[in-house]
N, C-alpha and C positions, 0 to 999 in steps of 0.2 A: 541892567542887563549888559550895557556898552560895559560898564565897568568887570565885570566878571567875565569878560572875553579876553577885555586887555591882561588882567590877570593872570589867566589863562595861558592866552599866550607866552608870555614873559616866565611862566614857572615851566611853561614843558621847554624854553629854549635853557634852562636850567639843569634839565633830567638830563645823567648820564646814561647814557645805555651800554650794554655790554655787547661787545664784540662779537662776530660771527662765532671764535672758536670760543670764548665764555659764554658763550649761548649755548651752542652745543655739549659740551662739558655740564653745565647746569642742565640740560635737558637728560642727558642719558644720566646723571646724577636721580634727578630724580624717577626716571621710568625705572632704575635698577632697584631704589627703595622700594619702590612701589611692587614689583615684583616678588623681591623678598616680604614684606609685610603680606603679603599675597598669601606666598608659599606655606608661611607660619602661620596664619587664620586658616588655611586648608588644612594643615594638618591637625591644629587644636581641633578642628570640625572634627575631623577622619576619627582622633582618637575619644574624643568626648561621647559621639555615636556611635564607636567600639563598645564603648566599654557600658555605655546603656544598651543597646542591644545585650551584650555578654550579661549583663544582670536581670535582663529579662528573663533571658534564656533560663538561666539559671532558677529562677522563679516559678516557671514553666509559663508563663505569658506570653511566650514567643512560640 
C-alpha cells in the first residue's frame, strides 16, 4: 500500500496541467460540440417522426 502511495505521489507531481485560459478554451470547446451534436440528433428526431407521422397519415392510421 506504502508503495502505491509513493508512486502516486511521484506521477501526479509529473502531470501537466493546463492553464486557466486552456482550460477554458477546452471547456467551451467542448459544451459548443456538445451543442451542435445536440442540435443534429433533434433535428434527425424532428424529421424521422415527420416523416412517420406523414406516412401514417397517409395510410389513414393517423
Amino acid at each position: 500500500m506504502i508503495g502505491f502511495f509513493k508512486d502516486f505521489v511521484a506521477e501526479s507531481k509529473r502531470v501537466v496541467w493546463p492553464s486557466r485560459q486552456e482550460l477554458t478554451k477546452l471547456t467551451l470547446n467542448v459544451l459548443g460540440l456538445s451543442i451542435i451534436v445536440a442540435l443534429i440528433i433533434y433535428a434527425m428526431d424532428f424529421a424521422i417522426g415527420g416523416g412517420i407521422q406523414g406516412l401514417m397519415y397517409l395510410r389513414g392510421l393517423l
